[in-house]
N, C-alpha and C positions, 0 to 999 in steps of 0.2 A: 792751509794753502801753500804756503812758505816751504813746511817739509816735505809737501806731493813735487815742488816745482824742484827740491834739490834732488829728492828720490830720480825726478825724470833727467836729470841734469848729470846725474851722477855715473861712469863710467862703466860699461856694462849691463845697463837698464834695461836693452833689450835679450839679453841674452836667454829670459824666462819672457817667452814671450805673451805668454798667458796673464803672466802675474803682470807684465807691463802695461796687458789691453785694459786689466781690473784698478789701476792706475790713475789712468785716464778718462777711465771713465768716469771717478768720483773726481776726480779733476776737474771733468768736464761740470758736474752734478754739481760743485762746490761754486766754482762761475757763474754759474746761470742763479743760484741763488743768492750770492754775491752783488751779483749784476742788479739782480731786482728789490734787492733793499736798498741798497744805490739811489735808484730809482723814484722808492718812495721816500728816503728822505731828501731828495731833489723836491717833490710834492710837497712835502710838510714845510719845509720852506718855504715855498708859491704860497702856502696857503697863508705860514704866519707875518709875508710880504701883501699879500691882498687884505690880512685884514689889517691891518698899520694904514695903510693906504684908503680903505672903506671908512674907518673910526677918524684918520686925516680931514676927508672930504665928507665926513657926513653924510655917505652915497648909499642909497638904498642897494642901485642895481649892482654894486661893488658887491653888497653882503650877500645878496644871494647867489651873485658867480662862487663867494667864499662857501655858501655852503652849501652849494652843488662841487666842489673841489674838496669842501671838506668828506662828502658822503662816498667821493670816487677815491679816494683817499683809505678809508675806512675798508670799504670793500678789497681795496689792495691789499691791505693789513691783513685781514683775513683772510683771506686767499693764501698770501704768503704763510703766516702763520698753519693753514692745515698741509702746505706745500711742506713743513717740516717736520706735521705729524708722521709724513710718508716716510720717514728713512730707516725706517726697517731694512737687514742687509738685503733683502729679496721683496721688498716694494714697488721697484723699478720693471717688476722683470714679469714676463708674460705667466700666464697660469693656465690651470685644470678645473674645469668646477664640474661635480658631479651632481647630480638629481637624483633622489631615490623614494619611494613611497615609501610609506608606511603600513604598518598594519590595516586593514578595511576594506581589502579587495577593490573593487570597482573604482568607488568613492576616493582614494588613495591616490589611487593610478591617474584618475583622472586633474585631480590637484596635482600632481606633482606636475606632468602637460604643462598646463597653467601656468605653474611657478617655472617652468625651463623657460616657457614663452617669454617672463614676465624679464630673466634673465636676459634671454638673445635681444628684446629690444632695448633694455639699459644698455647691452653692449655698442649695440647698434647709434645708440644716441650719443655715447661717448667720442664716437666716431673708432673704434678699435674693429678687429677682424673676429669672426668667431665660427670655426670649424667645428660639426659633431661626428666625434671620431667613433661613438659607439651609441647603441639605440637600443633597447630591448621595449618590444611593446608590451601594453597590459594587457590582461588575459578578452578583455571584453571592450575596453577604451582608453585612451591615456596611455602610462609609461610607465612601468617598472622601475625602471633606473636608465637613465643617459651623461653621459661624457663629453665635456664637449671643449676646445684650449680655446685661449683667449688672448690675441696680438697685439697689443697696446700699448705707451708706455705707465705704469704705475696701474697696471691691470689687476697684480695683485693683491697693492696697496690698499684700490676700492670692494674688490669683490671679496675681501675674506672678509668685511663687515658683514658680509649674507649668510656665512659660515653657520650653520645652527638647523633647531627643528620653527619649522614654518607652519601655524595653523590657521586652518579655512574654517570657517561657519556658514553653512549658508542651507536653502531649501534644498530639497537633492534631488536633479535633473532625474537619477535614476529611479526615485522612490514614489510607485506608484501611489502612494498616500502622501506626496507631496509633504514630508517630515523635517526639520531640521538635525541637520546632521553636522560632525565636526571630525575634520578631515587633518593628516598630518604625511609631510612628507620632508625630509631632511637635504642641506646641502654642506656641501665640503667641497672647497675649495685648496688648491694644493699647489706653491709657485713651482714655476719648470724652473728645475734646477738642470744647471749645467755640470760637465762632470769634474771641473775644478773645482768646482764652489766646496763640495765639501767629497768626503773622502766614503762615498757607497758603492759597495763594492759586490758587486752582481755576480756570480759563478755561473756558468752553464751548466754546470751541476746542480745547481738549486732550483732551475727553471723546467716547468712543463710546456711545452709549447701547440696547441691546436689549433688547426685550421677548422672552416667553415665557411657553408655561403653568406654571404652579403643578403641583408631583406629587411623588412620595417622601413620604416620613416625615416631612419637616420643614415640609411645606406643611401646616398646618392646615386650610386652606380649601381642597381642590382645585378650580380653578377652568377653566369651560371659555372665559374669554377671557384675551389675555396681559397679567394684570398682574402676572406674575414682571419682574423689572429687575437686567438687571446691565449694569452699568457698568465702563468700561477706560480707565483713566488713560494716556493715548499717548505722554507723554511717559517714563514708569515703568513702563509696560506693567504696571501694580497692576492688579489685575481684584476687582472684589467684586459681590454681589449680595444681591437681598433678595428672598423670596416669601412673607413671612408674613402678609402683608395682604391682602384682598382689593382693596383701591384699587391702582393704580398710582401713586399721587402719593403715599400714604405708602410704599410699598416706596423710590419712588426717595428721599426724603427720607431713610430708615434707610438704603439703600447708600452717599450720601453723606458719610454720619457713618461708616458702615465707613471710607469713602473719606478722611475727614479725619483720622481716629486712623492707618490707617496709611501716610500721609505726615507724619505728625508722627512717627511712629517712625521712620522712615526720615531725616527730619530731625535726628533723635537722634541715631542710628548715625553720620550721617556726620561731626557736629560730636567724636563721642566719637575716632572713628576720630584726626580733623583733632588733637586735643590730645592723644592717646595712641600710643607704637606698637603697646601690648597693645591685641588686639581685644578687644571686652564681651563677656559669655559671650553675647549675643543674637547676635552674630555667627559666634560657635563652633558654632553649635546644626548639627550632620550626622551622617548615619545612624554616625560612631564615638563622638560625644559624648554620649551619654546621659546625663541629669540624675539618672534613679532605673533602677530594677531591679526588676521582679516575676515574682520565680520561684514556679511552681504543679509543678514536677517538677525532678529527683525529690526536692527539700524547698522547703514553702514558706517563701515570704521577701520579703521587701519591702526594700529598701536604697537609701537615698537615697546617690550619689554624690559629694554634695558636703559634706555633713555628716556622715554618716558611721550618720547615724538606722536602725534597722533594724525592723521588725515582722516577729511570727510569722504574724499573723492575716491573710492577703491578702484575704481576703474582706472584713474590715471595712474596708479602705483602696478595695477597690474597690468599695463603698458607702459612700465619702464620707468615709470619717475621713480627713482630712487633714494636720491641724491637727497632730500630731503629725510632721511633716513640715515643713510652713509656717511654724511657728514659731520649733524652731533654724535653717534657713534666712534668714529675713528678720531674726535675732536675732546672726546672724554665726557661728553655731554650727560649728565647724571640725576633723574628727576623721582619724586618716592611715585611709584606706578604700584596699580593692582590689574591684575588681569581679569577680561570679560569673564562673562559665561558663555 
């Protein structure tokens, strides 16, 4: 804090005014976390003050103010505590999550639906913004693949715990033999990087650029000229698009920012690759490595993989409770699991 306050202090700070806003703002990040450990050892003293005072007087109703103080206490701790899991350089910062099926046609498609759904209203309950800038329907139901950014602060931070393949079990609405079937559809997640953050550098030479109409479910505005855009990075062969606007100059501005987040992952990947021989689990991500598990036959279950979390209630995870997920995940929560059938 000491050397962000001399940095700001020091003659010329403005003169990079980019580098001064990125400053301040962990400046800012730094105080607010500051502020609230402050805060809770303000609390752990109340607390080790009530109970001197409870053991004093021999007072029943003392100890249990102590420990209803002690439990709101605790919770603060924790809180705090995953508030520091998040400091990742790009935690803070809004994102991209992508939806994609998987192999199975119908059945596929129609999970993946689901799982975008299950998405928008965790976003929804965070209280964050969540725009779908690109929609491709499935050939019969459901979704092929969708894009959708996410306004929040620490948007990031939470949704790349969803990063991975996601598998369904259940009876299959579409199987006239009523059969159970297992369904699989992937997401990736990718932070909006800005163009200071790091140094990717886009040619218009590299770029293919097409228009198209607006149509599906993700188009808001169906439109009857082509201001859909999607754009194909030639050298990465990355393809993104955007149709949620009706201008054409902001679709292509959002596909570009698709387009910047994920060569900066891809950036990531390959530097993590270059320092490790173990790959990142963002690298592991294929229809055998499934992150979670939601079985709807014949008992439900929700089972996260990696941590070992489980719910009974699949209904309420696939309306957005998360968090319950998210949290020993990004918390490093680590349990020995085996996966259903």
């Amino acid at each position: 804090m000491q050397e962000l306050d001399s940095r700001i202090a020091a003659p010329g700070f403005w003169d990079d005014p980019s580098g001064s806003q990125d400053i301040l703002k962990k400046r800012t990040v730094l105080e607010k976390m500051l502020q609230n450990w402050d805060m809770l050892n303000r609390q752990a003293d109340d607390v080790r003050v009530m109970i001197e005072l409870g053991e004093e007087a021999e007072d029943d109703a003392t100890l249990v103010d102590v420990h209803n103080m002690n439990e709101q206490l605790r919770l603060g701790v924790e809180a705090a505590e995953f508030q520091r899991m998040l400091s990742g350089s790009h935690d803070r910062n809004n994102c991209f999550v992508s939806v994609n099926s998987g192999a199975g046609g119908t059945e596929s498609q129609d999970w993946a639906e689901m799982l975008l759904r299950m998405l928008l209203r965790y976003v929804e309950k965070k209280g964050w913004k969540a725009v779908i800038t690109d929609y491709q329907d499935g050939e019969e139901a459901g979704l092929k693949s969708a894009t959708f950014s996410v306004s929040g602060e620490f948007a990031y931070g939470h949704l790349k715990a969803e990063a991975g393949v996601h598998r369904l079990v259940r009876l299959s609405p579409f199987d006239s033999n009523n059969r159970r079937h297992t369904s699989f559809a992937s997401v990736y997640v990718f932070p909006e990087i800005e163009e200071e953050d790091i140094d990717i550098r886009i040619s218009d030479s590299d770029l293919r650029i097409d228009t198209y109409r607006s149509s599906g479910s993700g188009g808001q505005h169906v439109n009857t000229t082509d201001s859909a855009v999607r754009i194909t990075h030639i050298p990465t062969n990355i393809v993104v698009a955007c149709q949620s606007e009706r201008s054409q100059i902001l679709n292509r501005a959002t596909a570009m920012k698709v387009l910047r987040a994920k060569l900066y992952e891809k950036e990531m990947d390959e530097r993590s690759a270059k320092a490790s021989e173990l790959a990142s689990e963002k690298k592991d991500i294929g229809w055998g490595s499934q992150i979670r598990s939601y079985v709807l036959h014949p008992y439900k279950m929700v089972k996260d993989l990696r941590t070992g979390v489980e719910s009974g209630n699949p209904d309420s995870v696939l309306d957005g409770a998360l968090d319950d997920f998210v949290i020993p995940y990004l918390m490093g929560v680590r349990r020995d699991v085996k996966d259903d059938d």
